[in-house]
C-alpha positions, 0 to 999 in steps of 0.5 A: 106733787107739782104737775108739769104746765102746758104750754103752747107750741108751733109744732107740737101744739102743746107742749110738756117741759121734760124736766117738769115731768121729770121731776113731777115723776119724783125721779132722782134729779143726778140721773136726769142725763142717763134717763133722757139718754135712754129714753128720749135720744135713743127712744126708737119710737120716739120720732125728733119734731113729732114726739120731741124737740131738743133745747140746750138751757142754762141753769144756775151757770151750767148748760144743760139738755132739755126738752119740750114734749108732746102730750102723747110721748109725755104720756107715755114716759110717765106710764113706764113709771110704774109708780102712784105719781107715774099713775097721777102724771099720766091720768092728767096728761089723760084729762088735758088731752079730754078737754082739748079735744073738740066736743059733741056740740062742735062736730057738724051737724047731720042732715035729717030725713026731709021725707020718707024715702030719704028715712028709709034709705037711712035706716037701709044704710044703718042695717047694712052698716051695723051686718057688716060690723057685726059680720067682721066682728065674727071673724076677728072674734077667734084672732081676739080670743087666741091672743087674750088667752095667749098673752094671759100665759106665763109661758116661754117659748125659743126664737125658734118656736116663734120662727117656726109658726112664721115659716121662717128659720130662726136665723131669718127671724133674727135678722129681722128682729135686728132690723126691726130694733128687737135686738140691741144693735150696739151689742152685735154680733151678741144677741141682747134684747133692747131695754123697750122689749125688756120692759115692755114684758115681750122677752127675758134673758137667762142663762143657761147652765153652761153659762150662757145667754139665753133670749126666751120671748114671752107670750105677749112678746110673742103675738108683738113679734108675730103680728109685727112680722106678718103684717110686714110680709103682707106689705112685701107681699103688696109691692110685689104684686104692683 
């Protein structure tokens, strides 16, 4: 497997040849179109200048898209690639961004203790930073077991079970999941999940015996949504206070 070159880049530092990677992910060459469709144009998470920029090229007497990507978003378009050369891609990409990042002997130098009092001041300091860590980590140690025990249940619950514990009613949460690209906006007024909920296991679609869809949300999509939501309230919430 030829793996994809770095090369340099003004404003992406260093940059991944998208259809290197492509090929390197060992993905079907005639579905290249469809795939940076899908991935990289329509990518809600995908921000044009940061994460990626568009070139058009000219390849055996055709025009055709590309695009260089940073290492961050190349990295993770192979690990959607669930597949042992998806794994190899993305643990290089891994290795490269290591051995950028500067080393130990690079970071500034700490100024040492010149006499007792300056020692004891530190030590204080030290004390009172590791009690307040481990002060926080008592109070986010239930947040942290709930969502490890959640997100390891196989459970599905309605928008509605998820609308309750936000307070909301079900129509007000699925305003917000439009808002906030959960739903595929092409597909309006029909509620359909986009293709990142989807894969990223948060929700399933089923029908139900008269024939209907059905949006289930899953128990990790469940703590996305949740989170998500709460965090946002709390940024309303903020400005409103101003």
């Amino acid at each position: 497997m030829k793996l994809p070159k770095l090369q340099q880049h003004k404003e992406l530092k260093h940059a991944v040849d998208a259809k290197e990677l492509y090929r390197s992910l060992g993905l079907n060459t005639a579905h290249w179109a469809k795939w940076h469709a899908r991935n990289i144009d329509s990518n809600e998470f995908a921000i044009k200048g940061t994460d990626y920029q568009g070139f058009t090229q000219w390849v055996n007497g055709n025009k055709t898209q590309n695009y260089l990507l940073s290492i961050e978003f190349a990295k993770k378009l192979a690990m959607q690639v669930k597949t042992e050369m998806g794994e190899r891609v993305r643990n290089y990409f891994l290795e490269c961004e290591r051995r950028m990042s500067p080393s130990i002997t690079q970071q500034p130098a700490v100024a040492l203790p010149q006499n007792y009092i300056e020692a004891l001041e530190a030590h204080l300091q030290a004390v009172k930073e590791k009690t307040a860590l481990e002060h926080q980590l008592q109070i986010s140690q239930p947040k942290i077991d709930f969502h490890d025990t959640v997100a390891a249940s196989s459970v599905l619950v309605t928008i509605s079970d998820v609308a309750k514990k936000l307070n909301m009613s079900a129509q007000a949460l699925n305003v917000k999941l439009i808002e906030l690209g959960v739903y595929d906006k092409r597909r309006l007024p029909k509620k359909v999940f986009n293709h990142w909920f989807l894969q990223k296991s948060y929700g399933q679609m089923k029908l139900t015996k008269q024939g209907r869809d059905r949006n289930l949300i899953t128990q990790a999509g469940q703590i996305y949504i949740i989170d998500l939501i709460s965090e946002q309230m709390k940024l309303v919430s903020g400005k409103e206070a101003v």
